[in-house]
C-alpha positions in Angstrom: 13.7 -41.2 -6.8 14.5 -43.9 -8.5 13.2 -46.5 -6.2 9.9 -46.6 -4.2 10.9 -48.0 -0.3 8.5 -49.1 2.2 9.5 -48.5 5.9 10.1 -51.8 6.9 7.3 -53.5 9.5 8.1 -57.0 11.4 5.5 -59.0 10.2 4.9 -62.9 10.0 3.0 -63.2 7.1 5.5 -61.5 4.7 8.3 -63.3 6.2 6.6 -66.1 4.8 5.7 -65.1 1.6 9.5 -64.2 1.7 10.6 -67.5 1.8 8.6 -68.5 -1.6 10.6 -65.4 -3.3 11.8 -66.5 -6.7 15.9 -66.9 -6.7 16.8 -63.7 -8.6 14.8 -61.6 -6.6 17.1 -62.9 -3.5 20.2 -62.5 -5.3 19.4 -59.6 -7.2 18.7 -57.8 -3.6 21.3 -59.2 -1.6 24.1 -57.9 -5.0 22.3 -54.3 -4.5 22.8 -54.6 -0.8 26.1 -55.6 -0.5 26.9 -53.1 -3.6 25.4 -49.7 -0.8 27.1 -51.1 1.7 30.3 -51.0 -0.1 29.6 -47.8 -1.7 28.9 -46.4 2.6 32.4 -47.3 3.3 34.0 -45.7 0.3 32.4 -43.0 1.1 33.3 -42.9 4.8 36.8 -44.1 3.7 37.1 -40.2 1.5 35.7 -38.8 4.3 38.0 -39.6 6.9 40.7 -39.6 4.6 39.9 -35.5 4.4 39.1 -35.0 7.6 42.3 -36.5 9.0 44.5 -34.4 6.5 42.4 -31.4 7.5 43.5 -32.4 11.4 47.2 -32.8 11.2 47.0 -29.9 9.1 45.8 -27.6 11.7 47.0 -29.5 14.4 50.6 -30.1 15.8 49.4 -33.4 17.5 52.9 -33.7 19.1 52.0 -30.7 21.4 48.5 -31.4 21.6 47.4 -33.4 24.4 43.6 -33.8 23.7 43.3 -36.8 22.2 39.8 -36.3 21.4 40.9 -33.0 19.2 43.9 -34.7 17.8 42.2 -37.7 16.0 44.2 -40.2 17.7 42.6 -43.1 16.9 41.5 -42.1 13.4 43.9 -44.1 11.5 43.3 -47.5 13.2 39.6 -46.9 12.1 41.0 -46.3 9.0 43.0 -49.5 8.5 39.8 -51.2 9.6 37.7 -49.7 7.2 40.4 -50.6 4.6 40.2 -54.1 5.2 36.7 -54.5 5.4 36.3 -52.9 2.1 38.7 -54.7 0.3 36.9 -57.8 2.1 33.5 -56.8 1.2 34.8 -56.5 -2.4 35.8 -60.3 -2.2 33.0 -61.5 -1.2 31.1 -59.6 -4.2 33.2 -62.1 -6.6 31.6 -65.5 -4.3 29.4 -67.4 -6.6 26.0 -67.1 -5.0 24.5 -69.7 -6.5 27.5 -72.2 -5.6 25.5 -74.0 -2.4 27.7 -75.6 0.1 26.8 -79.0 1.7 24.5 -79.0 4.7 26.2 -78.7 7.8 25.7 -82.1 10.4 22.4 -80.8 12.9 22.4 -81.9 16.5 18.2 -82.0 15.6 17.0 -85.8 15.4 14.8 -84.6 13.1 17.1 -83.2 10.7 20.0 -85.9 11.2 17.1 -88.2 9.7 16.4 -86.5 6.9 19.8 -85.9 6.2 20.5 -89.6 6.3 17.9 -90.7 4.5 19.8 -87.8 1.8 22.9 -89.4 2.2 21.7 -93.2 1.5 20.5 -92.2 -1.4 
C-alpha cells in the first residue's frame, strides 16, 4: 500500500490541467512507468523461462504432435521478450530532458511559427 491509485476516468478538464504539470512530475512518472513495465517483463521472462523447462521436462516434444501442449512457439516469444527488455533498458539510459528539434509540420500555421523561430 504504498501508493494511493485513482481508477483512471477520461476527462477534459484534467487533461488540461495535465499539460500545466511541473517537469519532474512528468519525468518522475514516466521513470516509474517505464521502471513496472520493465519489471512485468522480467517477471514474465522467469516465468516462461520455468514453465518451458517444466514442458520439455514432461514432454517428449519429438513424439508429441499437439503443438498447443508442446509449447511450440514458446521460445520465439521468448527471444521477443528478450529483446524488448534489453531495449526497454536502453531507453531507461535516454536523457529525458535532451529535447530534439521540432519536426517540419505540413500545418500553415505551424510552418509560420516555426519560421518566424528559425529567423531569429
Amino acid at each position: 500500500d504504498k501508493y494511493d491509485i485513482v481508477d483512471y476516468e477520461p476527462n477534459e478538464d484534467m487533461q488540461d490541467l495535465m499539460k500545466f504539470a511541473p517537469l519532474d512530475v512528468a519525468i518522475s512518472s514516466s521513470f516509474f512507468l517505464s521502471s513496472l513495465g520493465i519489471e512485468l517483463l522480467k517477471a514474465t521472462q522467469t516465468y516462461l523461462k520455468k514453465e518451458l523447462k517444466k514442458m520439455t521436462d514432461s514432454t517428449n516434444l519429438a513424439k508429441d504432435t499437439n503443438l498447443a501442449k508442446t509449447g511450440v512457439g514458446m521460445e520465439v516469444s521468448m527471444d521477443w521478450l528478450t529483446e524488448t527488455l534489453q531495449s526497454l533498458m536502453k531507453s531507461q539510459a535516454t536523457d529525458l530532458l535532451n529535447v530534439s528539434r521540432i519536426s517540419p509540420s505540413k500545418s500553415k500555421n505551424t510552418k509560420s511559427k516555426q519560421e518566424k523561430l528559425n529567423n531569429k
